[in-house]
PDB file of N, CA, C and O in Angstrom:
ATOM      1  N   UNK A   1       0.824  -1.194   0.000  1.00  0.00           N
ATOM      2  CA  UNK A   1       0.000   0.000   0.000  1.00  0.00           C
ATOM      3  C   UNK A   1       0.866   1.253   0.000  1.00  0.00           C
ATOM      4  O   UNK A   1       0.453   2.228  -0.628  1.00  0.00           O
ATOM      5  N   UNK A   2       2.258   1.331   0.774  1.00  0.00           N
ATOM      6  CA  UNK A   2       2.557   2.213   0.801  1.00  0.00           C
ATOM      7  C   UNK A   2       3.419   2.620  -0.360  1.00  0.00           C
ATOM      8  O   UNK A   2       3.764   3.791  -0.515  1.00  0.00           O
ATOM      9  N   UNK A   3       3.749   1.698  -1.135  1.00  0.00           N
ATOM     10  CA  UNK A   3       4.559   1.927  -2.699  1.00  0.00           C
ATOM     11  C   UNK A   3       3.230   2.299  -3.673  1.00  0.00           C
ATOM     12  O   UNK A   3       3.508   2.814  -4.756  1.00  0.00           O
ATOM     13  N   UNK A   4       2.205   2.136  -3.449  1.00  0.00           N
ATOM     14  CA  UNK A   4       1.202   2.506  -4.800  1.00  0.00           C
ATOM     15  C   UNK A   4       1.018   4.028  -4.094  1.00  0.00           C
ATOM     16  O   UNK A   4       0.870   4.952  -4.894  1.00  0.00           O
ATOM     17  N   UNK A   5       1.017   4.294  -2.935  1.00  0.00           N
ATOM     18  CA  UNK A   5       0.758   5.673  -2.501  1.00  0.00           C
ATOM     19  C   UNK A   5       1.961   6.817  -2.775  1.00  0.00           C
ATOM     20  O   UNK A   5       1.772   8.006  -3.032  1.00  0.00           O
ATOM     21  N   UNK A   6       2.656   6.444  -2.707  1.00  0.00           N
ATOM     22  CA  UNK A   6       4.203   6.996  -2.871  1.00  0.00           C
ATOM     23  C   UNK A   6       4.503   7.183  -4.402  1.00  0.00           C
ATOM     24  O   UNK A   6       4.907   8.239  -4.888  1.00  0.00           O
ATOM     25  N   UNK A   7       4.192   5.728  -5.282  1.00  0.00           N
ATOM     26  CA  UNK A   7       3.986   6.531  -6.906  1.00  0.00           C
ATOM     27  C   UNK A   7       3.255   7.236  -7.192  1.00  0.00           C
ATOM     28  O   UNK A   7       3.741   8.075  -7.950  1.00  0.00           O
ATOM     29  N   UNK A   8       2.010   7.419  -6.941  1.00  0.00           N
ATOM     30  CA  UNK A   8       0.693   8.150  -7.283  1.00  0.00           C
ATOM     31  C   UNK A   8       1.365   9.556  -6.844  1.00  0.00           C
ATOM     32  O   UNK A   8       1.430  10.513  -7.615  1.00  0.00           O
ATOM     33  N   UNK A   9       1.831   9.572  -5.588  1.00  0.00           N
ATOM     34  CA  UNK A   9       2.361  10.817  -5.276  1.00  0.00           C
ATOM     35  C   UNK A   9       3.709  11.500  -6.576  1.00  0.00           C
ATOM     36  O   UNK A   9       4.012  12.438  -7.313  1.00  0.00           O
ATOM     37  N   UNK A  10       3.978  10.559  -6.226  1.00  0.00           N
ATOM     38  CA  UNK A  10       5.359  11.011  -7.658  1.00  0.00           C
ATOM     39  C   UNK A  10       4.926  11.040  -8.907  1.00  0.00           C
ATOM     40  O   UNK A  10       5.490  11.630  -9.828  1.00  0.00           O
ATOM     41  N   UNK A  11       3.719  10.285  -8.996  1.00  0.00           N
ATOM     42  CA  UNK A  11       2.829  10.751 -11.160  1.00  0.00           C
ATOM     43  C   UNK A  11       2.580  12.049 -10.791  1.00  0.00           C
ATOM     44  O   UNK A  11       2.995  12.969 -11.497  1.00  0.00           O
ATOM     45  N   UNK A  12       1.620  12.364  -9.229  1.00  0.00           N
ATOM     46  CA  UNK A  12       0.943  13.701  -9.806  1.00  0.00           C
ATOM     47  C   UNK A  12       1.773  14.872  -9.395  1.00  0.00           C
ATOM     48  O   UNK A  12       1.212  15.934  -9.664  1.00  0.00           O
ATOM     49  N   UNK A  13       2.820  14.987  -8.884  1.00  0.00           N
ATOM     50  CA  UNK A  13       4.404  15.770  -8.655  1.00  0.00           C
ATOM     51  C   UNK A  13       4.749  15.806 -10.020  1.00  0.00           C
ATOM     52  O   UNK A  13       5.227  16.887 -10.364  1.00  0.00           O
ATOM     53  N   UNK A  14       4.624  14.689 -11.174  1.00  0.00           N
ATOM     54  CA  UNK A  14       5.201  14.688 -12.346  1.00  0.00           C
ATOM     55  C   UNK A  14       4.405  15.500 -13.080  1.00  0.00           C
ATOM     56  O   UNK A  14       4.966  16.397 -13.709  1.00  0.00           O
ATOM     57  N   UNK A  15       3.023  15.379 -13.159  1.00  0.00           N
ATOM     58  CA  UNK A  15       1.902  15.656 -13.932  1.00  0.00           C
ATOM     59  C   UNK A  15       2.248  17.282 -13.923  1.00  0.00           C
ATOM     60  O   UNK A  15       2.725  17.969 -14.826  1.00  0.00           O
ATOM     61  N   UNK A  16       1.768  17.714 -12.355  1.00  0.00           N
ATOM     62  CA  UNK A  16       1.858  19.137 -12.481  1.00  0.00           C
ATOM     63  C   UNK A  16       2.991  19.929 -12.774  1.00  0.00           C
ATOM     64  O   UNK A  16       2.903  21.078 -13.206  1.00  0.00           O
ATOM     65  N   UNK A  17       4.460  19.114 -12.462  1.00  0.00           N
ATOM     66  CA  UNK A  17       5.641  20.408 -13.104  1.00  0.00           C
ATOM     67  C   UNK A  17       5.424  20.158 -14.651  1.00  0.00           C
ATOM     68  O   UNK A  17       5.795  21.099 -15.353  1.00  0.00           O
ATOM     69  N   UNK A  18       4.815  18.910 -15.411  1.00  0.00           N
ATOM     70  CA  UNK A  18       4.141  18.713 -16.939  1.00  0.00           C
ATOM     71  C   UNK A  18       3.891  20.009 -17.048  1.00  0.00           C
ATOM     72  O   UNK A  18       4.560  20.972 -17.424  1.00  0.00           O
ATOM     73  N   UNK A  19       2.687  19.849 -16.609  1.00  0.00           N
ATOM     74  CA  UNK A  19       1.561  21.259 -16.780  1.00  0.00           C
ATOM     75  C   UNK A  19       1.960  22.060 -17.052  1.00  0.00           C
ATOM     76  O   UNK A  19       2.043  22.445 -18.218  1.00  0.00           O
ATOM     77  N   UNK A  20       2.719  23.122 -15.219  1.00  0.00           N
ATOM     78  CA  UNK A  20       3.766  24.067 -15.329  1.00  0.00           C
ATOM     79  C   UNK A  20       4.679  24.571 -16.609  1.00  0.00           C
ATOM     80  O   UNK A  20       4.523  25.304 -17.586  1.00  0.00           O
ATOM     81  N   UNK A  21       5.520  23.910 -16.149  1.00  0.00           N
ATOM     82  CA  UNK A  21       6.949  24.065 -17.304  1.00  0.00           C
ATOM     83  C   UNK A  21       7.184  23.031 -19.125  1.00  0.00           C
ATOM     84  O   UNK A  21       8.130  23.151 -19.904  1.00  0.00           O
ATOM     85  N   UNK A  22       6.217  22.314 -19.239  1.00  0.00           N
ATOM     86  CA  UNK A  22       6.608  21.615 -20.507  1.00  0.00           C
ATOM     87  C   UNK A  22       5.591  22.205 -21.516  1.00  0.00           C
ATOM     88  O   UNK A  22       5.851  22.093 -22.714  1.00  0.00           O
ATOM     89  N   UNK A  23       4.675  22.704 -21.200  1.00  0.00           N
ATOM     90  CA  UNK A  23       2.957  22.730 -21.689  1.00  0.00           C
ATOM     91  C   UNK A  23       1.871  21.754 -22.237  1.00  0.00           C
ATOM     92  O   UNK A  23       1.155  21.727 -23.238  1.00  0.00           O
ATOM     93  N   UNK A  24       2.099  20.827 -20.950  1.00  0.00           N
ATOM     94  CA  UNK A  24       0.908  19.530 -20.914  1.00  0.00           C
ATOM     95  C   UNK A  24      -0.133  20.692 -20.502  1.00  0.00           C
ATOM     96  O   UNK A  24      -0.146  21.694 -19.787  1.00  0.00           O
ATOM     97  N   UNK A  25      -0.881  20.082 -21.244  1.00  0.00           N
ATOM     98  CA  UNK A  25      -2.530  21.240 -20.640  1.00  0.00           C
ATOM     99  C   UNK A  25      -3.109  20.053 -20.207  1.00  0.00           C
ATOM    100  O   UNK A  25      -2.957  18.840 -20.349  1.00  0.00           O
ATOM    101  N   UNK A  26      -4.029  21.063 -19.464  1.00  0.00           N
ATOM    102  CA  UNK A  26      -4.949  20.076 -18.369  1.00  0.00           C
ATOM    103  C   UNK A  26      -5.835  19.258 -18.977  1.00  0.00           C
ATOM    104  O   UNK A  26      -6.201  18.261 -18.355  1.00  0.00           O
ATOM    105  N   UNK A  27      -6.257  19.466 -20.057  1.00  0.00           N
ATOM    106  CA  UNK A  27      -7.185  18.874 -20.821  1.00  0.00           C
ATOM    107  C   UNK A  27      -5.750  16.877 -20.599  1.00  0.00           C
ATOM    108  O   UNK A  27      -5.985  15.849 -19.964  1.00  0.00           O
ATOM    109  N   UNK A  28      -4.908  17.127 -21.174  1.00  0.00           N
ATOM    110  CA  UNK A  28      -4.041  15.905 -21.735  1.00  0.00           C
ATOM    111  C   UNK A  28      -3.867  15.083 -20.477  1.00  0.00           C
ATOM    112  O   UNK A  28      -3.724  13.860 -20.451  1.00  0.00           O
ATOM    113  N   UNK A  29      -3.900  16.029 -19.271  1.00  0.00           N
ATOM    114  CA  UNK A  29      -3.845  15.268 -17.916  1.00  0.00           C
ATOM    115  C   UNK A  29      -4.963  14.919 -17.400  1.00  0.00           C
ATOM    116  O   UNK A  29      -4.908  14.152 -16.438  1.00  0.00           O
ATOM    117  N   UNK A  30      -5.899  15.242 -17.742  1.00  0.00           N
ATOM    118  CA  UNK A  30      -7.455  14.745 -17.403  1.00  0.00           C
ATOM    119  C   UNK A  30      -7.494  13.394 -18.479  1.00  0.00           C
ATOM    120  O   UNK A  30      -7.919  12.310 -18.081  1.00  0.00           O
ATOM    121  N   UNK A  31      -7.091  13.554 -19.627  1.00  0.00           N
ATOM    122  CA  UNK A  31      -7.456  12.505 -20.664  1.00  0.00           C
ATOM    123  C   UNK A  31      -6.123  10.765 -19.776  1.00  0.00           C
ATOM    124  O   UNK A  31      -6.310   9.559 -19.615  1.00  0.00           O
ATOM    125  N   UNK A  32      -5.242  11.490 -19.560  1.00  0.00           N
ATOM    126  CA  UNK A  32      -4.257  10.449 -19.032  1.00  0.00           C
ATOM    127  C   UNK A  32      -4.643   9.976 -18.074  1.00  0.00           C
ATOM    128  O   UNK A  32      -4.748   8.758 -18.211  1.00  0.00           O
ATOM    129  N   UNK A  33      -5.166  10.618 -16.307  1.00  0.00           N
ATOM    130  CA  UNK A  33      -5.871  10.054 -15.858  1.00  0.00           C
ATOM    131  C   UNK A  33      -6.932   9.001 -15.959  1.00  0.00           C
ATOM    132  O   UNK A  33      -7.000   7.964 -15.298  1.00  0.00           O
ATOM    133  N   UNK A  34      -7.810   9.461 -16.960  1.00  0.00           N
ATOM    134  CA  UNK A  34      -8.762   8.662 -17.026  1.00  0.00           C
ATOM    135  C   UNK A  34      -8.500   7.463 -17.673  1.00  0.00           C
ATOM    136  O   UNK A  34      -9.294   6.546 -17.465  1.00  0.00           O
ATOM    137  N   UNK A  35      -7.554   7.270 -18.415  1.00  0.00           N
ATOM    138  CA  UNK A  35      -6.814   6.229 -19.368  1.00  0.00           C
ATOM    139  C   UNK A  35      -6.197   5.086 -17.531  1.00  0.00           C
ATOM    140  O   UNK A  35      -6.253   3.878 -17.299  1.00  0.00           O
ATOM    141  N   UNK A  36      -5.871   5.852 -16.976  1.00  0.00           N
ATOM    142  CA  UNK A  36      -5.003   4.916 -15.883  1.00  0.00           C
ATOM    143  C   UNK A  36      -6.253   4.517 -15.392  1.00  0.00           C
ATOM    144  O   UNK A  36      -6.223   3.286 -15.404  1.00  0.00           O
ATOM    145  N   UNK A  37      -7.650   5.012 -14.843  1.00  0.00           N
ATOM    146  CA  UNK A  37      -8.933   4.466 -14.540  1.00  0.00           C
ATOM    147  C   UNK A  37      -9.227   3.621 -15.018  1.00  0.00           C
ATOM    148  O   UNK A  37      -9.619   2.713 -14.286  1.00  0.00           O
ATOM    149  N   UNK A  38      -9.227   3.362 -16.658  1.00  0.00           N
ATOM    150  CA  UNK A  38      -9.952   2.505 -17.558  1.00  0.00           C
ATOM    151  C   UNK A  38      -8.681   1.353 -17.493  1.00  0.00           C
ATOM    152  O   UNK A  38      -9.123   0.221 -17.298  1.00  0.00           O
ATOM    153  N   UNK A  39      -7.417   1.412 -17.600  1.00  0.00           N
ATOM    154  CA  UNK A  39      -6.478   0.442 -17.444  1.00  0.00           C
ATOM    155  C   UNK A  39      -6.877  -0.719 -16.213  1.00  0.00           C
ATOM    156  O   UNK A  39      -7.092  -1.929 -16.284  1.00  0.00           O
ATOM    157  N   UNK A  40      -6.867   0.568 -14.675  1.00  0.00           N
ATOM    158  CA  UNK A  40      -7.244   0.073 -14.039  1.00  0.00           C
ATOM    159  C   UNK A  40      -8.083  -1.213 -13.635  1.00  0.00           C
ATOM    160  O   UNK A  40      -7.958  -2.117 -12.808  1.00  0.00           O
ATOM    161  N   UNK A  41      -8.938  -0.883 -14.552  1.00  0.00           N
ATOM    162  CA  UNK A  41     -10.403  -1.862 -14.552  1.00  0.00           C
ATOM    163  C   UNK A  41     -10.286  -2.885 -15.328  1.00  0.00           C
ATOM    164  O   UNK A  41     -11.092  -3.807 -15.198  1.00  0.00           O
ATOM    165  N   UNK A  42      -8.972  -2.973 -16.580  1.00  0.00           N
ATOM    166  CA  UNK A  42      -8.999  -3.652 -17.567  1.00  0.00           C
ATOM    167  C   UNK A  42      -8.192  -5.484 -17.208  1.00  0.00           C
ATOM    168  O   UNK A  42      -7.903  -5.809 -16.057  1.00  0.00           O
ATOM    169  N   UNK A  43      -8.089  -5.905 -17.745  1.00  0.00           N
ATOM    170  CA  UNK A  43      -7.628  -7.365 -17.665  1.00  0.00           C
ATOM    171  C   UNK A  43      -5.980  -7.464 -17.594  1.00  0.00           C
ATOM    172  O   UNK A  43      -5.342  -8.453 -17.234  1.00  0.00           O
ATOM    173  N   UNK A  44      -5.431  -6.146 -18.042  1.00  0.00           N
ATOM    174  CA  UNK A  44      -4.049  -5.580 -18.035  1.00  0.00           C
ATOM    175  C   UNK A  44      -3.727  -5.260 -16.739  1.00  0.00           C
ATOM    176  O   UNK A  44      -2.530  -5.283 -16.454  1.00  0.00           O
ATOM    177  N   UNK A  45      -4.623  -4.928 -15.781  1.00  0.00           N
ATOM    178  CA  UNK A  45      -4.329  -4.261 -14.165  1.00  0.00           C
ATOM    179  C   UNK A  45      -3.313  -5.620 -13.262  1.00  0.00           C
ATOM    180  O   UNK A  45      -2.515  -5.274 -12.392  1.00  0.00           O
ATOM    181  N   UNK A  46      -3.419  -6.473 -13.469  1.00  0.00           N
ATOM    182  CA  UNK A  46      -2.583  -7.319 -12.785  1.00  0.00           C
ATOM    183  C   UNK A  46      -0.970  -7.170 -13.297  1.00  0.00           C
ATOM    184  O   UNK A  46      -0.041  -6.911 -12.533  1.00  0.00           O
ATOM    185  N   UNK A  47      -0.849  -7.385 -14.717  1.00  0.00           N
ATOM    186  CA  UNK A  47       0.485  -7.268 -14.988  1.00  0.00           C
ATOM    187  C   UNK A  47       0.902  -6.187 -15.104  1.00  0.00           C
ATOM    188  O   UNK A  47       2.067  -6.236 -15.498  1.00  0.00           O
ATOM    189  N   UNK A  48       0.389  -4.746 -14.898  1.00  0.00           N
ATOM    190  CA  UNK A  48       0.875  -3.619 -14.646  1.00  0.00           C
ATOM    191  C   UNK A  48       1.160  -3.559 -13.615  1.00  0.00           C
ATOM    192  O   UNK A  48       2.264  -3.015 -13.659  1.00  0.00           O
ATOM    193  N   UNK A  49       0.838  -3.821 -12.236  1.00  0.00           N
ATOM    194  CA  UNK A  49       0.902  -3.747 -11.254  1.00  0.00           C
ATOM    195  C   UNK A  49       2.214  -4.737 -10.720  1.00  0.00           C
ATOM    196  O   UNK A  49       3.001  -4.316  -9.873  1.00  0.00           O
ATOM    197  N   UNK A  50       2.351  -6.239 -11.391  1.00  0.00           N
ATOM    198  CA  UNK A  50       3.306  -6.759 -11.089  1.00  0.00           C
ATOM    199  C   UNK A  50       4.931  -6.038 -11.983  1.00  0.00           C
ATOM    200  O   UNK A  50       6.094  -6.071 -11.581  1.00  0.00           O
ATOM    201  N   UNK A  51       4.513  -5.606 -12.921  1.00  0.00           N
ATOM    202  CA  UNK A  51       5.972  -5.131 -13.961  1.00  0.00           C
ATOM    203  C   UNK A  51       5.905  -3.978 -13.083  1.00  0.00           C
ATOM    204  O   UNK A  51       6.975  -3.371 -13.117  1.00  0.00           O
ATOM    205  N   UNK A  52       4.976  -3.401 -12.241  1.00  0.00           N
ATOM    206  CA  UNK A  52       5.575  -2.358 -11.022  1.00  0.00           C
ATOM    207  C   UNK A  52       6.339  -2.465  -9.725  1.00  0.00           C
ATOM    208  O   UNK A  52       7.265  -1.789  -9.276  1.00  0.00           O
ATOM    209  N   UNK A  53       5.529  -3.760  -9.139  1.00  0.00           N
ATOM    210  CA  UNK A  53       6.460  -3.431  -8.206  1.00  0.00           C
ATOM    211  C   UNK A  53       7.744  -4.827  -8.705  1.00  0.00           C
ATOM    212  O   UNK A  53       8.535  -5.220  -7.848  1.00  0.00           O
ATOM    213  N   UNK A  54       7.761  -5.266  -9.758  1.00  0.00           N
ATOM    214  CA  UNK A  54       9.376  -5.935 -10.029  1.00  0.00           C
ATOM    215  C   UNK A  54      10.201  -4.331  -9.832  1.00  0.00           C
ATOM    216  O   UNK A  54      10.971  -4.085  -8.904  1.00  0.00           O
ATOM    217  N   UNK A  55       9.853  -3.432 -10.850  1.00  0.00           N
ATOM    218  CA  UNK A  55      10.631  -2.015 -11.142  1.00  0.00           C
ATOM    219  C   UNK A  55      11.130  -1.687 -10.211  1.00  0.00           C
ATOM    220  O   UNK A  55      12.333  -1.720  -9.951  1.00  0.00           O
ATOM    221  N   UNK A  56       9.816  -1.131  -9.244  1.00  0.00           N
ATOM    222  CA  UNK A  56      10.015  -0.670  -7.545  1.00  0.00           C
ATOM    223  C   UNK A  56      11.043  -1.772  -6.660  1.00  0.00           C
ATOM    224  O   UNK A  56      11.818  -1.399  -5.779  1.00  0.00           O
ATOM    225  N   UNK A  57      10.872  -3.121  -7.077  1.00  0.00           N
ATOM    226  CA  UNK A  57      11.952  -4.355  -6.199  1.00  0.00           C
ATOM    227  C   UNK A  57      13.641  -4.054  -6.926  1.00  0.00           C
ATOM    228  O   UNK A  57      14.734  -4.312  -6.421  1.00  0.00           O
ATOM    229  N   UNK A  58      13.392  -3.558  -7.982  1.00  0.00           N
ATOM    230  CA  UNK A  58      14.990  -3.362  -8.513  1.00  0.00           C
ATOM    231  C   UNK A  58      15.705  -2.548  -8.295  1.00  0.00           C
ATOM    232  O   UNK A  58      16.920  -2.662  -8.129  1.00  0.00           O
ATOM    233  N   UNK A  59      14.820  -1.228  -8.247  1.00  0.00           N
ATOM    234  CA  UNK A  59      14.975   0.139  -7.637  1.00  0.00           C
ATOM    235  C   UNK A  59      15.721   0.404  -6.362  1.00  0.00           C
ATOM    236  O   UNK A  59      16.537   1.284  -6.089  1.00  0.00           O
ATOM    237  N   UNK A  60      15.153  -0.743  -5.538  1.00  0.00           N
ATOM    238  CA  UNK A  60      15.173  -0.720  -3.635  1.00  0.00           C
ATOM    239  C   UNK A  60      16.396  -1.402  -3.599  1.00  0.00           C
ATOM    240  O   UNK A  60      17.271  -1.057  -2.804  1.00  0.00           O
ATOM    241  N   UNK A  61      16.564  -2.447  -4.473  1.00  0.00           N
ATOM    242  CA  UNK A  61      17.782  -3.576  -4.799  1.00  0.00           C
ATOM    243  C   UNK A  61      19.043  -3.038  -4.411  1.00  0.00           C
ATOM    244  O   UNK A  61      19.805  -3.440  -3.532  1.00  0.00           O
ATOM    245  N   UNK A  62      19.209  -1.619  -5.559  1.00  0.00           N
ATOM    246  CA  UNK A  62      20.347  -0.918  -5.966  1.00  0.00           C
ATOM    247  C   UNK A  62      20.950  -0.479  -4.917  1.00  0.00           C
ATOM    248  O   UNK A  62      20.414   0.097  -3.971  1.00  0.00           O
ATOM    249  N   UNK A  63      22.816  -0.901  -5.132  1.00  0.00           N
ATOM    250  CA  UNK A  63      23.416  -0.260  -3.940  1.00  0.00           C
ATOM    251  C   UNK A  63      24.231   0.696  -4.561  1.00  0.00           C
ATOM    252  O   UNK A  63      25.091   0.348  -5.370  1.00  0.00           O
ATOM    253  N   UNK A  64      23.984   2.245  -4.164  1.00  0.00           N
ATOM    254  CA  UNK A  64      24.536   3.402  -4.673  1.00  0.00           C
ATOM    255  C   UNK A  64      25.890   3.808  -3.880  1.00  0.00           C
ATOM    256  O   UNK A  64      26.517   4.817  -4.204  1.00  0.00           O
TER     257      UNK A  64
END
């Protein structure tokens, strides 16, 4: 729970300096959202979720 809370935090940290500084308009971040909703729900939500936290397990892995 606390790694899906912690990305979500870091998409929408990403989303808005988007917005800000690149010129994602809100319209493209409303449309992307809703795309991660509909994923969500889709038959794809399991292996997104596992090719996440492998990412997140490789990530934590690394010795810097």
């Amino acid at each position: 729970m606390a790694l899906s809370v912690s990305a979500a935090v870091l998409m929408l940290v990403i989303v808005v300096v988007l917005i800000r500084k690149s010129g994602l308009r809100l319209a493209h971040a409303i449309i992307c959202a809703l795309l991660g909703f509909y994923l969500a729900s889709s038959s794809l939500a399991p292996s997104i979720q596992a090719m996440t936290a492998n990412v997140a397990g490789m990530i934590n892995g690394l010795r810097l």
